[in-house]
BAFI-3210 file (N, C-alpha, C; in Angstrom, 3 decimals, decimal comma, padded with zeros to 6 digits):
// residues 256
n [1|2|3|4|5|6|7|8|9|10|11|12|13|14|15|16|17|18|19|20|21|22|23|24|25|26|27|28|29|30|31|32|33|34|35|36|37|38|39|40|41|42|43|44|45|46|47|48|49|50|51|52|53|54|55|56|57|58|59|60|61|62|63|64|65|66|67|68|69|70|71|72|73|74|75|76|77|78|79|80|81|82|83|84|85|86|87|88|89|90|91|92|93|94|95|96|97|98|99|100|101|102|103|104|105|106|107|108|109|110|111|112|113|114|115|116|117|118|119|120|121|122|123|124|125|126|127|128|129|130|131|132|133|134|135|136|137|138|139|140|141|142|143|144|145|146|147|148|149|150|151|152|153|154|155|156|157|158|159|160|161|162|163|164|165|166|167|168|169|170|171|172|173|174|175|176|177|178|179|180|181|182|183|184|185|186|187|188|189|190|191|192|193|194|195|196|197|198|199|200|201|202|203|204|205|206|207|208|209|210|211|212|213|214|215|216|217|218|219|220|221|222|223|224|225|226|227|228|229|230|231|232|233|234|235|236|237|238|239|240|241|242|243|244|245|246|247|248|249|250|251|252|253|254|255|256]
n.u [-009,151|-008,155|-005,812|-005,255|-001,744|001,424|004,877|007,776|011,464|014,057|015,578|015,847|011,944|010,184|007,539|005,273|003,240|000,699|-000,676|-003,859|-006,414|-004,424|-002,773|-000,882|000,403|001,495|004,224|005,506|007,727|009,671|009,935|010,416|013,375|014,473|014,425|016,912|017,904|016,086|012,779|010,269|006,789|003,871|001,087|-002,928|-004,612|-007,282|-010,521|-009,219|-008,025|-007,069|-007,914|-010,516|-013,249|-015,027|-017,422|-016,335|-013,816|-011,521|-008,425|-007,855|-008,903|-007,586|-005,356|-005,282|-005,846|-003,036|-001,755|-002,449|-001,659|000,774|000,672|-000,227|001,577|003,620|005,637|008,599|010,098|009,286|010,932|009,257|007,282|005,620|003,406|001,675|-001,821|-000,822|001,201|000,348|-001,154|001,192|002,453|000,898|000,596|003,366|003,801|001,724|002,797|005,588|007,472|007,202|008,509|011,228|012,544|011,235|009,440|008,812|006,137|005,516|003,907|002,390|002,040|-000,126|-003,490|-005,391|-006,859|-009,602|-009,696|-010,162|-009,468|-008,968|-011,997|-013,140|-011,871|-012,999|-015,316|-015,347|-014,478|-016,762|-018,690|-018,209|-019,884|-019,637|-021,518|-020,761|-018,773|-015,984|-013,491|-010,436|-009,609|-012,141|-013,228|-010,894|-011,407|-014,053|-012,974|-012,004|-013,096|-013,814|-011,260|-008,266|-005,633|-003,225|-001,296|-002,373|-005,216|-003,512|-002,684|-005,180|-006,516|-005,219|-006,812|-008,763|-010,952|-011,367|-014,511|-016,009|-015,996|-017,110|-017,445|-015,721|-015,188|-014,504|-011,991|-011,490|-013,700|-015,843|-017,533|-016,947|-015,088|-015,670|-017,249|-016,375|-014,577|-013,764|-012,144|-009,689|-008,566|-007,885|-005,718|-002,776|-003,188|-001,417|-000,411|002,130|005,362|007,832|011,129|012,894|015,233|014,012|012,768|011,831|010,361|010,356|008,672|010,022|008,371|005,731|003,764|003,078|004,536|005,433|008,301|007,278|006,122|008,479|009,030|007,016|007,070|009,519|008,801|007,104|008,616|011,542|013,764|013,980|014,925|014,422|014,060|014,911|013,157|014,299|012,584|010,127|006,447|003,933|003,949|006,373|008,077|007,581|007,622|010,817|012,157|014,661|016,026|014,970|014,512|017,704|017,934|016,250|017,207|019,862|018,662|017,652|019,244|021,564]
n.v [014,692|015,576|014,164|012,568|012,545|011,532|013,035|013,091|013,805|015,236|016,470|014,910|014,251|011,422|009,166|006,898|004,338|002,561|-000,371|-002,352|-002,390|-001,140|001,178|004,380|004,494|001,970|002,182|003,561|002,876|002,176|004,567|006,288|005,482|006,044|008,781|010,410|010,843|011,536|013,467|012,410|011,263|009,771|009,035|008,403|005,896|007,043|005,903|004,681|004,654|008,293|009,355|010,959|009,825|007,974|007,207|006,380|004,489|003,632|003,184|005,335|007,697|007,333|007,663|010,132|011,604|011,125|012,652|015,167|015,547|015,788|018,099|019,665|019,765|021,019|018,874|017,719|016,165|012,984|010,282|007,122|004,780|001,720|-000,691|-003,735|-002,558|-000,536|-000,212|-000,894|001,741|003,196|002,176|003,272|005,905|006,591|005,811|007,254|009,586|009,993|011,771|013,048|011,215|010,217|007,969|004,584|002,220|-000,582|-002,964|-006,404|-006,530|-007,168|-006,470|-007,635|-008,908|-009,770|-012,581|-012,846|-012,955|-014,914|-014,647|-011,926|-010,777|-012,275|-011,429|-008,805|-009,177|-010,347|-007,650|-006,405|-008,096|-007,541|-006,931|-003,579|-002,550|-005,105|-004,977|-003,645|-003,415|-003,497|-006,225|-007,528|-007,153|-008,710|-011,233|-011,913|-011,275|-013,691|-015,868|-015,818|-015,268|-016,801|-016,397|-014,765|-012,968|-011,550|-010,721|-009,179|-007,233|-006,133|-004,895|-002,347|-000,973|000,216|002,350|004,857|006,110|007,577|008,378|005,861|004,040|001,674|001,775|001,017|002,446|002,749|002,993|000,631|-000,318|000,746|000,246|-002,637|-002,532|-001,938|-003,655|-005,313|-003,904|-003,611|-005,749|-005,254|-005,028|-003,678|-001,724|000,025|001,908|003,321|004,085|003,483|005,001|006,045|004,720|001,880|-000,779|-003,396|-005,506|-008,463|-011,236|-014,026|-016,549|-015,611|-015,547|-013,348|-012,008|-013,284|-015,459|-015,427|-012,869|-010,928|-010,309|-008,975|-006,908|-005,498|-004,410|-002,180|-001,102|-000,525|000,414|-001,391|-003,724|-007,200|-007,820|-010,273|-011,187|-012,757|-015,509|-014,448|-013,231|-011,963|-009,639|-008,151|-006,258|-006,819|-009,063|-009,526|-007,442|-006,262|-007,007|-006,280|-003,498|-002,776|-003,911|-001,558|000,659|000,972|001,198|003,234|005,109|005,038]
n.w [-003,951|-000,665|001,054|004,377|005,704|006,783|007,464|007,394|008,508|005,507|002,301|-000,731|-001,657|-000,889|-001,109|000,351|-000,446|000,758|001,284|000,578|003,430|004,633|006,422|006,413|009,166|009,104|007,989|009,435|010,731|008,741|007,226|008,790|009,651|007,170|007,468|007,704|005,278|003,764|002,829|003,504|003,211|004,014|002,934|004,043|001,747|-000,229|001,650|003,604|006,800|008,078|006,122|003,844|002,585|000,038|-002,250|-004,439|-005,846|-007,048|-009,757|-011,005|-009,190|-006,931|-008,184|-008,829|-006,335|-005,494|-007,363|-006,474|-003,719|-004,095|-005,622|-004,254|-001,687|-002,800|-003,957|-005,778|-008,023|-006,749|-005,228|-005,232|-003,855|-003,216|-002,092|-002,770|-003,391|-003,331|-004,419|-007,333|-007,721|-007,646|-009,684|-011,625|-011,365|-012,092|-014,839|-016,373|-016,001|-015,819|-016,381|-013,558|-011,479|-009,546|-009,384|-008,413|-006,407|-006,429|-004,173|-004,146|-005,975|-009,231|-012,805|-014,104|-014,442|-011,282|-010,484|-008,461|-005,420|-002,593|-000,239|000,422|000,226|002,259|004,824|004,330|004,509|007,321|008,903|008,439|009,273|012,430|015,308|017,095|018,841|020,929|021,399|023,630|024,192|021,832|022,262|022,447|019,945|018,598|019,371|017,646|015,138|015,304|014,716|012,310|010,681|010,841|011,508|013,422|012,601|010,701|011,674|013,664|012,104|010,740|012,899|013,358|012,124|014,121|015,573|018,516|018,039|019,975|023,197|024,217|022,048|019,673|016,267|012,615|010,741|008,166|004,975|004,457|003,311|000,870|-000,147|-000,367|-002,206|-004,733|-004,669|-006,891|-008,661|-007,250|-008,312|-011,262|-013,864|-014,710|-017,039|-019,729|-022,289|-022,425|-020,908|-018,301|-017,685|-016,320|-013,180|-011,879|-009,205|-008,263|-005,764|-004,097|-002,258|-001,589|-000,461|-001,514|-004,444|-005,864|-007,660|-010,168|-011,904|-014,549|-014,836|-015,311|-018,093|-019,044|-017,174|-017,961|-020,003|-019,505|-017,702|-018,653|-017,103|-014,824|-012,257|-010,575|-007,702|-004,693|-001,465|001,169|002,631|003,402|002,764|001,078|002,910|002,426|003,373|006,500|007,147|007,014|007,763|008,172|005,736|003,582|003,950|003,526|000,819|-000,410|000,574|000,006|-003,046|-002,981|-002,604|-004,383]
ca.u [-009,336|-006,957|-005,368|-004,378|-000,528|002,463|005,630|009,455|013,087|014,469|016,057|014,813|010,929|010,167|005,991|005,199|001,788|-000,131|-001,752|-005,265|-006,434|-003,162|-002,836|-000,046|001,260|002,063|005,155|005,925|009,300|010,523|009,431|011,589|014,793|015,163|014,401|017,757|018,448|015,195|011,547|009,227|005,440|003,504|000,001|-003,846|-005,421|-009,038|-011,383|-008,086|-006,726|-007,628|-008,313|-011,647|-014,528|-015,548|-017,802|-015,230|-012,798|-010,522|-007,024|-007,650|-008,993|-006,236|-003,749|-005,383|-005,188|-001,614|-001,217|-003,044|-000,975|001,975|000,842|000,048|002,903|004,652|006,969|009,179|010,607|009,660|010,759|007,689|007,186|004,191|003,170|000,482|-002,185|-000,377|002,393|-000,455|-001,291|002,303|002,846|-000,175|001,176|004,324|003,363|001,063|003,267|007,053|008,559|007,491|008,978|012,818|012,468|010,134|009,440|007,120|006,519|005,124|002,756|002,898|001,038|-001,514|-004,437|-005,345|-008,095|-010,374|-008,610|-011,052|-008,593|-009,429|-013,337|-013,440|-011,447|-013,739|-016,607|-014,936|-014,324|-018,180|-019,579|-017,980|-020,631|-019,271|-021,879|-020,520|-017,176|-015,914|-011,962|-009,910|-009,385|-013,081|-012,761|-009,691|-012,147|-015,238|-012,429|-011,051|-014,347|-013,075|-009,633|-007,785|-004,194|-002,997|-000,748|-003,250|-006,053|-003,082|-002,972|-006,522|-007,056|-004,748|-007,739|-009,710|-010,135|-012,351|-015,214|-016,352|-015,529|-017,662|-017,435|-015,070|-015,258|-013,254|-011,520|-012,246|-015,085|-016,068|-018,750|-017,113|-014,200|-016,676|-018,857|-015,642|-013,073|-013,039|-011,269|-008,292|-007,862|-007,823|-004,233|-002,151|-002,901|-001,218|000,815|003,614|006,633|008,236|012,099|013,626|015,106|012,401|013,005|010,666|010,708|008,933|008,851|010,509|007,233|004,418|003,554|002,489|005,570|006,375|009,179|006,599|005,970|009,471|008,997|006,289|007,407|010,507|008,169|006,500|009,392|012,976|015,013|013,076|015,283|013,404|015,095|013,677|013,397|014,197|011,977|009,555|005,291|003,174|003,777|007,593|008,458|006,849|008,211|012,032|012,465|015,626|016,406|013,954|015,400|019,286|017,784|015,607|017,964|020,565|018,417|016,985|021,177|022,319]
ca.v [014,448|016,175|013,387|012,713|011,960|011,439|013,602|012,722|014,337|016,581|015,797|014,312|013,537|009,875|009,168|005,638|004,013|001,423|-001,569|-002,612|-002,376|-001,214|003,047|005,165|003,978|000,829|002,551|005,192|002,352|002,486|005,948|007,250|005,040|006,963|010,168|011,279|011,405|012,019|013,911|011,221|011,448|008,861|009,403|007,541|005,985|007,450|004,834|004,564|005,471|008,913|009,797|011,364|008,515|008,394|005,704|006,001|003,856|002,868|003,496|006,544|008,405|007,325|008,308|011,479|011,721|010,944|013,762|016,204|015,903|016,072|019,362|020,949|019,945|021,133|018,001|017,873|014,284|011,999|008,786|006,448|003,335|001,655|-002,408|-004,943|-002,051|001,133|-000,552|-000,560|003,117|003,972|002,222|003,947|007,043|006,397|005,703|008,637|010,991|009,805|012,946|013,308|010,683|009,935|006,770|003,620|000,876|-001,607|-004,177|-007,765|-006,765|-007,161|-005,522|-008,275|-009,018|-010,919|-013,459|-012,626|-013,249|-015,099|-014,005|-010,741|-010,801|-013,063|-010,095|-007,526|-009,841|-010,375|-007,085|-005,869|-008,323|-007,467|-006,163|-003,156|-003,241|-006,071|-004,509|-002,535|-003,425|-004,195|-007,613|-008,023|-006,901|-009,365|-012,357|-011,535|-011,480|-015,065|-016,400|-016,203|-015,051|-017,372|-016,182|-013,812|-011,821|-011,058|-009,817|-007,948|-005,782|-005,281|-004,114|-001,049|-000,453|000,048|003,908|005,299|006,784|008,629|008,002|004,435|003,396|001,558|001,456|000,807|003,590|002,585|003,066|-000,875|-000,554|001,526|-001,101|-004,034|-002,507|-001,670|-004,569|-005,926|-002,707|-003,730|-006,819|-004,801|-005,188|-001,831|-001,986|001,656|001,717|003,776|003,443|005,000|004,518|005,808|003,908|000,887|-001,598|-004,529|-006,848|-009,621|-012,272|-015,429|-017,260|-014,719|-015,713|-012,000|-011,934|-014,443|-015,354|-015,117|-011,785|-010,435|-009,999|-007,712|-005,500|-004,548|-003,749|-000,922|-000,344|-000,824|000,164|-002,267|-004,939|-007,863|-008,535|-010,930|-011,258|-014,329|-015,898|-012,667|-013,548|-011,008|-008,469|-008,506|-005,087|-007,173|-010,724|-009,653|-006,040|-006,163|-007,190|-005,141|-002,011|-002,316|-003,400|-000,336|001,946|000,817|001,515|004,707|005,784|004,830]
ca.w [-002,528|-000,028|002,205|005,730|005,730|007,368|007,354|008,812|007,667|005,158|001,906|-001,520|-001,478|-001,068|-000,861|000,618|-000,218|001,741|000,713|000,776|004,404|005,425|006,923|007,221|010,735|009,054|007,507|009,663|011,453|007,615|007,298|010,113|009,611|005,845|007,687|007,930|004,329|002,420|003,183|003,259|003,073|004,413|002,973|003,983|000,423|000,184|002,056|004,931|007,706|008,456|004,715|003,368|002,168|-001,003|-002,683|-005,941|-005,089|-008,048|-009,554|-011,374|-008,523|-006,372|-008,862|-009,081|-005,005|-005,139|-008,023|-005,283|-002,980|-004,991|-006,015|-002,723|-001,124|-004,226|-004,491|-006,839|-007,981|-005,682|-005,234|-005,126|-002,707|-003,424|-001,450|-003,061|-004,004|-003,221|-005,459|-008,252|-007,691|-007,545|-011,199|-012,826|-011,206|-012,564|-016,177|-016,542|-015,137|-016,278|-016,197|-012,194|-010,825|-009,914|-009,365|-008,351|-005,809|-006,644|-003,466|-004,516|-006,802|-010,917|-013,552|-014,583|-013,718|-010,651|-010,116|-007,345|-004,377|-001,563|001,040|000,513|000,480|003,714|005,589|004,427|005,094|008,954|009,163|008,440|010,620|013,756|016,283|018,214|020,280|022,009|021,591|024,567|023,494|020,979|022,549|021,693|018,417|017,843|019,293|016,922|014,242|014,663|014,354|010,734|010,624|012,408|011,243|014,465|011,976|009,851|012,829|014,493|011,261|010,578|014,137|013,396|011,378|014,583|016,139|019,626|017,309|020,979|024,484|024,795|020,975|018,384|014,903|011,987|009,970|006,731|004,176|004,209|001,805|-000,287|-000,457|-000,917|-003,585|-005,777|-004,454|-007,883|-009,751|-007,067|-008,561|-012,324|-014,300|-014,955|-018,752|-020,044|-023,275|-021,977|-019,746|-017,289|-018,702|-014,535|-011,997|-011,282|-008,454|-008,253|-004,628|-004,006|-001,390|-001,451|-000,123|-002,453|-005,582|-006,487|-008,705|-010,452|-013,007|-015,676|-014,526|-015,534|-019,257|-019,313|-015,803|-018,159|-021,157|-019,167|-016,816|-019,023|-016,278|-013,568|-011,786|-009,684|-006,316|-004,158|000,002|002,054|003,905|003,393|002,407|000,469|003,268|002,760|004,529|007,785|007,456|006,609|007,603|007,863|004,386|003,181|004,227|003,292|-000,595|-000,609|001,350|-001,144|-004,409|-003,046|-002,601|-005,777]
c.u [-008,031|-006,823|-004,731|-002,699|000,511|003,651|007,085|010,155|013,523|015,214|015,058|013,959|010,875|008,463|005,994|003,636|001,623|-000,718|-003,169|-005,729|-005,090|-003,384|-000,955|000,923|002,076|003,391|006,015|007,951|010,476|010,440|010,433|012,791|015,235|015,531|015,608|018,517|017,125|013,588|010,927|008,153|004,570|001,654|-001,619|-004,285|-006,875|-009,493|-010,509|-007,622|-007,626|-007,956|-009,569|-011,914|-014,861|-016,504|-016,973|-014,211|-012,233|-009,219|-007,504|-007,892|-008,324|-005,151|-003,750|-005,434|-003,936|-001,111|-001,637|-002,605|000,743|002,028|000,658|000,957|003,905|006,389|007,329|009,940|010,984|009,985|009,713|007,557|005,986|004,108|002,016|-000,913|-001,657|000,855|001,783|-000,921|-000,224|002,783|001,658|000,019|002,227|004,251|002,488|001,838|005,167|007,894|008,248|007,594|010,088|013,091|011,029|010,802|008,186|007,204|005,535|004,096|003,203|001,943|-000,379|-002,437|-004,584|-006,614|-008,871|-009,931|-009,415|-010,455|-009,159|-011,092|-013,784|-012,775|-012,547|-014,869|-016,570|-015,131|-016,328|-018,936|-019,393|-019,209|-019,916|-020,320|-021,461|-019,005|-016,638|-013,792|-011,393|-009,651|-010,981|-013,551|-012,093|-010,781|-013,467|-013,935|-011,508|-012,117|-013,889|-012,115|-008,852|-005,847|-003,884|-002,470|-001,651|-004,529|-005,151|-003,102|-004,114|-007,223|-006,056|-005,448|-008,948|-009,327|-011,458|-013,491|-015,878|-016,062|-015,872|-017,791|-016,050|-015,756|-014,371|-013,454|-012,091|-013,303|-015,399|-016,622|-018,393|-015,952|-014,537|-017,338|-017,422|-014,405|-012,452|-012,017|-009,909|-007,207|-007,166|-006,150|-004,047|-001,816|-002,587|-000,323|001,813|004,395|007,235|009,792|013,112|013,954|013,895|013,269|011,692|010,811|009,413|009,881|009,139|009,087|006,058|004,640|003,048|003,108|006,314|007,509|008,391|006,200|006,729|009,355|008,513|006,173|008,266|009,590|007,704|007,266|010,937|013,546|014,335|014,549|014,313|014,418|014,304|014,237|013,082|013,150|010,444|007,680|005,046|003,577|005,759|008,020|008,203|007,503|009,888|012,423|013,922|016,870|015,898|014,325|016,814|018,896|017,393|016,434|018,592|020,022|018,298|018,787|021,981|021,901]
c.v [014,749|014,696|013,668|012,092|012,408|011,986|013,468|013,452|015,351|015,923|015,660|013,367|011,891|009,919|007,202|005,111|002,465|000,418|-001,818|-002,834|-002,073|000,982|003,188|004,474|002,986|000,754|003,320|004,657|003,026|004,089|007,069|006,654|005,529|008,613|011,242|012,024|012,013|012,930|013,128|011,501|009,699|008,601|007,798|007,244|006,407|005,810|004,603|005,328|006,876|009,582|010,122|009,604|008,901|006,902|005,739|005,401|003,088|003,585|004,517|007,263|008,328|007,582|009,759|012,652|012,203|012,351|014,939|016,619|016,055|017,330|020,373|020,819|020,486|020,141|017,720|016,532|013,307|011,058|008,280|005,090|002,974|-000,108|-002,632|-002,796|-000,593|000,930|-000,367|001,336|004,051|003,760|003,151|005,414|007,354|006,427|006,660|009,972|010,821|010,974|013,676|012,354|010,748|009,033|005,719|002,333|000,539|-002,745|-005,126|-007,284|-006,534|-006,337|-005,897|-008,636|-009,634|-011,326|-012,818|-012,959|-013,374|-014,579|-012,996|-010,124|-011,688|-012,138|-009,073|-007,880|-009,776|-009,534|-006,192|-006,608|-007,723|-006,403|-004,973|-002,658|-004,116|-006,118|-003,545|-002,314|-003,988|-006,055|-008,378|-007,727|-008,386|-010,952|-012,865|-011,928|-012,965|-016,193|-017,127|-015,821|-015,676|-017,038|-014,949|-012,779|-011,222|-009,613|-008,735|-006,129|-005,434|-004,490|-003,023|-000,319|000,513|001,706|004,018|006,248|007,899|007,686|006,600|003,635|003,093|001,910|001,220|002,270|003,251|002,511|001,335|-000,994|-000,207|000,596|-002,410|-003,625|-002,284|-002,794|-005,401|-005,107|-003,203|-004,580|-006,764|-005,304|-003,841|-002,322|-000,077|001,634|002,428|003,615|004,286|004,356|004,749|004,482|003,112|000,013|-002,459|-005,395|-007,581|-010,585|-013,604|-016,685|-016,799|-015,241|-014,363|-011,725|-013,001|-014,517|-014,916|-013,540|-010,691|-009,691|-008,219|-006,384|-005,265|-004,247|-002,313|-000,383|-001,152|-001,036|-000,474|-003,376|-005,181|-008,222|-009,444|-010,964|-012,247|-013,969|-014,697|-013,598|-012,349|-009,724|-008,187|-007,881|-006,046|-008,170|-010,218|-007,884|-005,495|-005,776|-006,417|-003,463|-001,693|-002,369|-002,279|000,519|001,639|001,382|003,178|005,657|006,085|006,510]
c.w [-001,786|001,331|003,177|004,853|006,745|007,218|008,143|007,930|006,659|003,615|000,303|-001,037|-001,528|-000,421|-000,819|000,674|000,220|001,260|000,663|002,401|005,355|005,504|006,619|008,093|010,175|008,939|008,279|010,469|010,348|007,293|007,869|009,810|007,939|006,484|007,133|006,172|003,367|003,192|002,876|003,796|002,782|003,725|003,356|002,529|001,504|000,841|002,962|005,387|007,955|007,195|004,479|003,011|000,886|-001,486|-004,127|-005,722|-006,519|-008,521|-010,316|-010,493|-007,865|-006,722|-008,989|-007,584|-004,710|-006,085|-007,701|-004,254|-003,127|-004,929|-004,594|-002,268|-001,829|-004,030|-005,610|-006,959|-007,290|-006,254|-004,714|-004,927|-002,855|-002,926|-001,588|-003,957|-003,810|-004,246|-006,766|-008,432|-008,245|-009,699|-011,972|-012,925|-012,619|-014,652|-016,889|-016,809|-014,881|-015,919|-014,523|-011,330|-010,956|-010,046|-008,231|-007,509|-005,896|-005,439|-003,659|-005,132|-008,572|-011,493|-013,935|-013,459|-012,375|-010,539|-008,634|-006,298|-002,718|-000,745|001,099|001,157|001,978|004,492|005,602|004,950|006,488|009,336|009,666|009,071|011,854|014,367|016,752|019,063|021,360|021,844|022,613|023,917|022,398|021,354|022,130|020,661|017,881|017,823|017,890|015,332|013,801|014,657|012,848|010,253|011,474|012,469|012,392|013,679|011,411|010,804|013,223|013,235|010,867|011,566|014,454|012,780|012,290|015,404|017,085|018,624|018,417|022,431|024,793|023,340|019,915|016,975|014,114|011,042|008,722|006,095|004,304|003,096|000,846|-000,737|-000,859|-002,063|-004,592|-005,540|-005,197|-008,309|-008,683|-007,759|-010,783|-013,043|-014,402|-016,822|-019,330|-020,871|-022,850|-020,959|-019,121|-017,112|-016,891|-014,096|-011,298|-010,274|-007,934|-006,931|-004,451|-002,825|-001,599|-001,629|-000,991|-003,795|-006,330|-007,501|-009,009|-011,801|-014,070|-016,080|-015,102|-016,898|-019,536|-018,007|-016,949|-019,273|-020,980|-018,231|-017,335|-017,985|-014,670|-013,799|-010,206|-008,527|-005,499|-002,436|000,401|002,627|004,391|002,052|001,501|001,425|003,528|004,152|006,135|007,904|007,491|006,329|007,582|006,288|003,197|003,198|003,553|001,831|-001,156|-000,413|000,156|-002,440|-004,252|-002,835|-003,860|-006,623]
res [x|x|x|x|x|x|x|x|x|x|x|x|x|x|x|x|x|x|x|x|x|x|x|x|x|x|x|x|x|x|x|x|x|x|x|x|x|x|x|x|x|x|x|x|x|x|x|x|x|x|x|x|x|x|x|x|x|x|x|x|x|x|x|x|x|x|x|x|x|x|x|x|x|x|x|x|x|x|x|x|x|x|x|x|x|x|x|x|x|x|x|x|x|x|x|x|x|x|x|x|x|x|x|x|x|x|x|x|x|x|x|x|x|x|x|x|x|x|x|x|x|x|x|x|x|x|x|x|x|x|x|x|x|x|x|x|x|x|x|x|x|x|x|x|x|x|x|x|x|x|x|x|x|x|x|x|x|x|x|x|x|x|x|x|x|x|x|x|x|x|x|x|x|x|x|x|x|x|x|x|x|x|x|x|x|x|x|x|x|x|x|x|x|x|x|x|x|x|x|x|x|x|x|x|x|x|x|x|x|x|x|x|x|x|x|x|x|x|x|x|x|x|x|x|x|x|x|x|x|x|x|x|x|x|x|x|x|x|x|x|x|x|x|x|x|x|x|x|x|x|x|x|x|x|x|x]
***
């Protein structure tokens, strides 16, 4: 599947993937403030953003996405940014495909499994009710959505989800269905006997439990040269809570 993506600067490649309901745009602040030293590629996962639809929606076909647009663009050893499930993509990448990466960012997500994660399924659920019929703006969008989302951060980023489908209609970008009928495989582990021996960098949030100490063992089993850093004051969506901090560790690794 040939993806939409994003393009800034000049420099060694750097490819930044998105999370689960998260596009492109989300990245494009961090995106642009590397510009000056690296070519960075912003890309939609299938089922986001302005990305093709597919009803296949799991990590091999997204790894095989990401190794599609690798090849057309003919990049040559990127560095590889990957947050919550684009961080999963990025390791399976990574582990497959050892000898084309330079190095690795993993953000708050680990290798094992995770439990089903109601959070998740009550979003997608929110998301697929909303009427737009009785949507003329995003402001009635955001209402319809705190029905059952009552977290403001949360709504403000799912309603970057939201695009003019024709002059008098919303909709949302994303496949829904095709994200609901497969939204277990996100929650899968990255089980792959080999390792990817590069430059790894692991962050996690202070406040997220996505990575936890226990976690540590088996990240260096499949990624030796992995160190875990962690960000103040910074939830599951670090980059967002603690951008600051977020940036100078990254900028820093991606320098070294």
């Amino acid at each position: 599947m040939k993806l939409f993506y994003r393009q800034y600067g000049s420099g060694n490649p750097v490819i930044i993937l998105h999370g689960l309901f998260g596009v492109s745009d989300n990245w494009v602040s961090f995106g642009r403030a590397i510009s000056g030293q690296f070519k960075v590629y912003i890309p939609d996962l299938r089922n986001h953003g302005q990305s093709p639809h597919s009803t296949i929606f799991d990590f091999p076909s997204m790894e095989d996405d990401l190794l599609e647009l690798v090849e057309d663009c003919g990049i040559r050893k990127p560095i590889v940014i990957g947050h919550s499930l684009g961080g999963k993509v990025a390791m399976f990448f990574s582990l497959h495909n050892p000898d084309l990466v330079r190095k690795l960012v993993v953000v708050d997500i680990s290798l094992r499994n995770y439990p089903a994660n109601r959070e998740h399924q009550t979003l997608t659920d929110a998301m697929i009710a909303v009427d737009f019929n009785k949507a003329r703006s995003r402001s009635d969008v955001d209402r319809q959505l705190a029905l059952s989302v009552p977290n403001v951060k949360l709504r403000q980023f799912l309603l970057k989800n939201i695009y003019w489908r024709d002059s008098q209609t919303l909709d949302w970008r994303p496949d829904l269905n095709a994200i609901n009928n497969n939204l277990h495989s996100v929650f899968e582990g990255v089980q792959v006997a080999g390792s990817y021996p590069g430059p790894c960098l692991f962050l996690r949030g202070s406040l997220s439990d996505y990575i936890t100490d226990d976690d540590i063992d088996t990240i260096k089993k499949n990624f030796p040269g992995a160190s875990v850093k962690t960000v103040a004051n910074a939830s599951h969506w670090v980059h967002v809570d603690n951008p600051d901090e977020f940036y100078s560790i990254v900028n820093g690794f991606l320098r070294q």
